[in-house]
N, C-alpha and C positions, 0 to 999 in steps of 0.2 A: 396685542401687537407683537410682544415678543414670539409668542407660540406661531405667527402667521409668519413671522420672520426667519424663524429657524425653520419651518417645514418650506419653504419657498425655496430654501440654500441645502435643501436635502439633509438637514440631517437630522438624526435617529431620535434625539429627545434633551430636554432642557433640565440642566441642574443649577440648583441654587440652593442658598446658607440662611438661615437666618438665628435669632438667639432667643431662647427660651422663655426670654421676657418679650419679646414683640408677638406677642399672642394676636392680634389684629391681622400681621403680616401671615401667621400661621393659617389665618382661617380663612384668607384671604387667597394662599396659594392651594390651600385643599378642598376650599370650594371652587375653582378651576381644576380640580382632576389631579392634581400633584402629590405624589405619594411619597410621604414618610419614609426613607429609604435609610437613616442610619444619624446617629451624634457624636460629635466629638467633642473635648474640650479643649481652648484656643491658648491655654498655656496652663503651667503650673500652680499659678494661683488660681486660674479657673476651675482646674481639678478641686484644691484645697477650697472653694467657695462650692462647687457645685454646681458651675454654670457651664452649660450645655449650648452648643453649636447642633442646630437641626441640620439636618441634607435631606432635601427634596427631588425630586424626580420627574417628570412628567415627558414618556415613553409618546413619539411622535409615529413612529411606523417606519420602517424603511430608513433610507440613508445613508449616511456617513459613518 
C-alpha cells in the first residue's frame, strides 16, 4: 500500500528504520525489495549496548 502510495505521488523511493531486534520487520521489508542501505545508533547508550538502527530503501523510479 505504502510503495502504491508513494509511486502514485511521484516520488523516487521509500525510506524506513527499523532496530536490529525486530528481525520479522527485517525480513519482512527485504522480502518486498528493500535494500539495506546503512545503520546507525539512536543514542549513546545505544552505541555503548551495541544496538543498531537499520535504514532501508526501496528505489521507485523516477520522481521527486
Amino acid at each position: 500500500e505504502v510503495l502504491g502510495f508513494a509511486r502514485a505521488r511521484g516520488y523516487g523511493a521509500v525510506v524506513l528504520s527499523t532496530s536490529m531486534v525486530q528481525v520479522a520487520a527485517q525480513r519482512l521489508y527485504e522480502g518486498q525489495g528493500f535494500r539495506r542501505v546503512g545503520a546507525s545508533y539512536p543514542s549513546l547508550l545505544g552505541t555503548l549496548l551495541d544496538f543498531q538502527i537499520f535504514h532501508y530503501r526501496y528505489e521507485l523510479g523516477g520522481g521527486a
